[in-house]
TORFIPA-101743 format. One line per 5 residues: number of its first residue (from 0); their letters; for each residue x, y, z of C-alpha. Coordinates in Angstrom, 1 decimal. Last residue first. Example, Ala and Ser with C-alpha at 12.3 -4.5 7.8 and 13.67 -1.06 7.14 Angstrom:
! residues 2
1> sa> 13.7:-1.1:7.1  12.3:-4.5:7.8;
***
This chain:
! residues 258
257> xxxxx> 22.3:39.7:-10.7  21.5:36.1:-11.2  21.3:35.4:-7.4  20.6:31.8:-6.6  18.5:29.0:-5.9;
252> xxxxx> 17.9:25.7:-6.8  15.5:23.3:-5.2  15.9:19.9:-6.6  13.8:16.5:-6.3  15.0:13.2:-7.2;
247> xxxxx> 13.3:10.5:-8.3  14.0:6.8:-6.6  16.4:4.4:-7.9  19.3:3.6:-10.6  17.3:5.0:-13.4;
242> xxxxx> 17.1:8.6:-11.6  14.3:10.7:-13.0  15.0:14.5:-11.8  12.4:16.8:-10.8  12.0:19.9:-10.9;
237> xxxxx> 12.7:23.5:-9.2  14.2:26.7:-10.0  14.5:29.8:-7.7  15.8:33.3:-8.6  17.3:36.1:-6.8;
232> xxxxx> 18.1:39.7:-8.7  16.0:41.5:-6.1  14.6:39.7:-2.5  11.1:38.6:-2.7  10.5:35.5:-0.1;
227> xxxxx> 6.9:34.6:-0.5  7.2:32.2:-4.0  9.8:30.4:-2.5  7.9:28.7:0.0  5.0:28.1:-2.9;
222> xxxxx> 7.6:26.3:-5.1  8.8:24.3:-2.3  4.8:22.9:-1.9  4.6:22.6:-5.7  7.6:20.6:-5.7;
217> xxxxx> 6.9:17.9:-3.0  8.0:18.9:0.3  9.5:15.4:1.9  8.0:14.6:5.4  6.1:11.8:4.6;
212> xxxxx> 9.0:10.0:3.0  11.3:11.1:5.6  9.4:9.4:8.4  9.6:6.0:6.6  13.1:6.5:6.7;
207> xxxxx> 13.0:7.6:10.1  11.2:4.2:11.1  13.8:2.1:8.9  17.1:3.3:9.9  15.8:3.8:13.7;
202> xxxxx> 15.0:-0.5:13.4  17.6:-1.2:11.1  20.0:0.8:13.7  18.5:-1.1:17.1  18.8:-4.2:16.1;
197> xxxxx> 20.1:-5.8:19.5  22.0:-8.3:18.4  22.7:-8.6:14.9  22.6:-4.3:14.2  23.1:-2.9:17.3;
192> xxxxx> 26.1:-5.1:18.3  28.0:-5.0:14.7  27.6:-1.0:14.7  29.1:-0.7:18.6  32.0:-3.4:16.8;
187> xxxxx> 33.0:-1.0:14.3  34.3:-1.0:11.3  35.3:2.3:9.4  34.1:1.6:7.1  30.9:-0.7:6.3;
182> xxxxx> 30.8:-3.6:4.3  29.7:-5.7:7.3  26.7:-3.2:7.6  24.9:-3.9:4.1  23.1:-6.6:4.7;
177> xxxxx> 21.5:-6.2:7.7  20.6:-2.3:6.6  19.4:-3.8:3.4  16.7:-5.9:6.1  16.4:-3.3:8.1;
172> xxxxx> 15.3:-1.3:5.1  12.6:-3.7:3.9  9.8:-0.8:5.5  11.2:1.6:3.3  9.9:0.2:-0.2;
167> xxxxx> 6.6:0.5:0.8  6.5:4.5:1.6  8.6:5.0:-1.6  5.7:3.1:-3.8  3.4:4.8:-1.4;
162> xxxxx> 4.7:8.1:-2.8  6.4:11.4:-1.1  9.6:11.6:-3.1  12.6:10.7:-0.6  15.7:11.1:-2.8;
157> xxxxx> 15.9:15.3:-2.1  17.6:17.4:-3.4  18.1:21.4:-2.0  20.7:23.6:-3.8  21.8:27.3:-2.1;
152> xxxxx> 23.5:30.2:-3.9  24.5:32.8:-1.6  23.2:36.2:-1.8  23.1:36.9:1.8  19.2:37.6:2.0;
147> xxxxx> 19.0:34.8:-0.6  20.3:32.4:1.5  18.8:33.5:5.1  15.5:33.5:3.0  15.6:29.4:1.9;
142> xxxxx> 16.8:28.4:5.3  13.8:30.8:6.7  10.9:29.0:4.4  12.5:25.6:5.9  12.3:26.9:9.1;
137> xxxxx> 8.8:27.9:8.7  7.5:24.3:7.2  9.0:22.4:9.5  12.3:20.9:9.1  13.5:17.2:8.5;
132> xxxxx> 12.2:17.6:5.2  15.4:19.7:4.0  17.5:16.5:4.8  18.3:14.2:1.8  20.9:16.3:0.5;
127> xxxxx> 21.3:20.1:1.8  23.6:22.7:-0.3  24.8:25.7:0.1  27.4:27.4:-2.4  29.8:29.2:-1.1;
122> xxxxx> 30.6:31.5:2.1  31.0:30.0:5.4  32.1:33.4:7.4  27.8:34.6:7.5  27.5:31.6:9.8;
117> xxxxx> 24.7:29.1:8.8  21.3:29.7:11.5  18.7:28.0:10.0  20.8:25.0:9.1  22.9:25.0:12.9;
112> xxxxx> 26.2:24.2:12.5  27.5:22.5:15.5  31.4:22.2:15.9  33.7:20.5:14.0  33.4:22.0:10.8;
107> xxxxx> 34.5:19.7:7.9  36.8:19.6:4.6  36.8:18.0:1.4  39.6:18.3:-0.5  41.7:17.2:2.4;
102> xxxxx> 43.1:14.1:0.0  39.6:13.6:-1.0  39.9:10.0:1.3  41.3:11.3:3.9  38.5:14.3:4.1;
97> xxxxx> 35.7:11.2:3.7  37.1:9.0:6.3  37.3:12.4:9.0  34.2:13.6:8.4  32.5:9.6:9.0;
92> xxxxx> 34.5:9.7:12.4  33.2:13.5:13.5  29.7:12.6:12.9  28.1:16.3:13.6  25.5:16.8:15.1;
87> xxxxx> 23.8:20.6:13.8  25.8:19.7:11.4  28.8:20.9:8.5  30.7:19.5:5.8  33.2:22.1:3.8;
82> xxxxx> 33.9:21.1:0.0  36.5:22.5:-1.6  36.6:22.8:-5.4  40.0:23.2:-7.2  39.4:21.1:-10.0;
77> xxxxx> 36.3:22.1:-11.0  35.6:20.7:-14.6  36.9:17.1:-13.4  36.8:18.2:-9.8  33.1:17.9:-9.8;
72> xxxxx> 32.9:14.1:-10.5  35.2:13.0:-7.7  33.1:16.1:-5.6  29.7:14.0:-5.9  31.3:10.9:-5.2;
67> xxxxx> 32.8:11.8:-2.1  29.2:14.0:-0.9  27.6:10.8:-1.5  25.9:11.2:2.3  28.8:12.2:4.3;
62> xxxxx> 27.7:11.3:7.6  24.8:13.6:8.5  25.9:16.2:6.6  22.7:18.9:7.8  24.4:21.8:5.7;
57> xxxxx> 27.1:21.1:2.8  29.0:24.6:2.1  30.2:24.1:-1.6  33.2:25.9:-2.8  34.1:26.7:-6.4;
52> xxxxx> 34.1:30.6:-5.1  31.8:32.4:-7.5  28.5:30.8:-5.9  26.9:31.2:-9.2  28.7:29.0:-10.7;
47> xxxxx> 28.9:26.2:-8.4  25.4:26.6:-8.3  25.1:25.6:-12.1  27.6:22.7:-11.0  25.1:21.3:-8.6;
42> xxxxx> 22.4:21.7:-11.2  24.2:19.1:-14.1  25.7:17.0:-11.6  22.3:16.2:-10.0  21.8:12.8:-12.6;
37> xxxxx> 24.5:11.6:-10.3  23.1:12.0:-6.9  22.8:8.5:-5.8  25.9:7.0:-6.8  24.8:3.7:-5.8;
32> xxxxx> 27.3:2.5:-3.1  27.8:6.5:-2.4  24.6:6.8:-1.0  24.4:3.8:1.2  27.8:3.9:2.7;
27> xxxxx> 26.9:7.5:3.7  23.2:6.2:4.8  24.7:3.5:6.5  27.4:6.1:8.4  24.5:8.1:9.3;
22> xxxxx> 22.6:5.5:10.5  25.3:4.3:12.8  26.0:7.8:14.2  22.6:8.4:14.9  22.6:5.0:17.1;
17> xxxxx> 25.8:5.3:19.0  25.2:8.9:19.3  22.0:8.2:21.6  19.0:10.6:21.3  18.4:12.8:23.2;
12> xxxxx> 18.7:16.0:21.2  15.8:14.2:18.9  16.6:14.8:15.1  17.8:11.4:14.4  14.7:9.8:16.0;
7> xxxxx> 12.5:11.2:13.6  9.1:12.9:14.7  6.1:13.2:12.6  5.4:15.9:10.1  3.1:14.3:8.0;
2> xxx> 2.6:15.5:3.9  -0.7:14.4:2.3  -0.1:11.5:0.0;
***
């Protein structure tokens, strides 16, 4: 499929809180239902390593994402990891559940974090789950340049492999959405009205969902980005990932070795 940069909804400065905030907190909910990232442990902890800190900067959050699961696995060989959530629009309520429940392990930035623009004071290892698509191709090449130009280690995965097997499998979101929302935590009766009555979250859920699978860089398009920005001692790695529990996941790894 060729890649389509068409608009989400999430990304749109307009666009109601209610709504991104209740497809963040699915796609949190979602993500840590399944254990989504997983078969990632093994790269996430190589950037870990190279970020010399044990602390992971998340960019583009959204909710959460299985950020809680990821760090319940990390702390068994990195027990004193910290793990900082950041966005450009940020979802203060779904920071908040998942800091409680880390016991403050996992902290958050209350104010918006722009991914092309990450402060030089949040040093660690970078990462971005399920969101480097949402930028053009430039700004993507940039967030990839800003991190090797300040020698920070940064990991891109993405679960939204450009396929018409993914492309299909999106349009039964509202469906999963439907089903899935009574289970959701905090609860909250702004999620219960746009989801039964006025289904305004499956709806969003599904289009930018679709959206993401035509957006996603597949790996020979991330390995030409990197191939442009030269900076000494820095490396890049990228694959693929077969996860048995759903959808291949791509990785962009990147880090100084020097």
């Amino acid at each position: 499929m060729r890649r389509v940069h068409l608009f989400e909804f999430e990304d749109q400065t307009w666009f109601p809180g209610v709504f991104r905030e209740g497809i963040t907190d699915y796609l949190q909910y979602a993500s840590n239902r399944v254990n989504l990232y997983k078969p990632l442990l093994p790269v996430i902890e190589k950037g870990l390593k190279f970020s010399r800190s044990n602390k992971i900067i998340d960019i583009c959050s959204g909710g959460g994402g299985g950020i809680l699961k990821i760090y319940e696995q990390l702390k068994l060989d990195y027990y004193n990891s910290k793990v900082i959530l950041t966005d450009k629009y940020p979802n203060l309520d779904a920071f908040r559940k998942t800091s409680e429940a880390s016991k403050g392990k996992i902290g958050y930035v209350e104010s918006s974090i722009d991914a092309v623009d990450v402060p030089k004071d949040l040093k660690g290892f970078r990462t971005q789950f399920v969101s480097f698509h949402h930028f053009k191709p430039e700004q993507a090449r940039t967030i990839l340049k800003n991190a090797a130009a300040a020698g920070m280690p940064i990991g891109i995965f993405e679960a939204t492999e450009r396929s018409f097997i993914n492309f299909i499998a999106m349009l039964f979101t509202p469906l999963i959405v439907m089903l899935a929302v009574p289970f959701i935590k905090p609860f909250k009766w702004s999620r219960i009205f746009f989801t039964y009555i006025i289904p305004a979250i499956p709806f969003f859920t599904m289009w930018d969902g679709l959206v993401s699978v035509l957006r996603t860089y597949s790996v020979d398009e991330m390995k030409e980005m990197t191939e442009s920005i030269d900076v000494k001692g820095y490396k890049w790695e990228i694959g693929k990932i077969k996860n048995e529990r759903g959808p291949s996941l791509l990785y962009l790894l990147g880090y100084a070795s020097e």
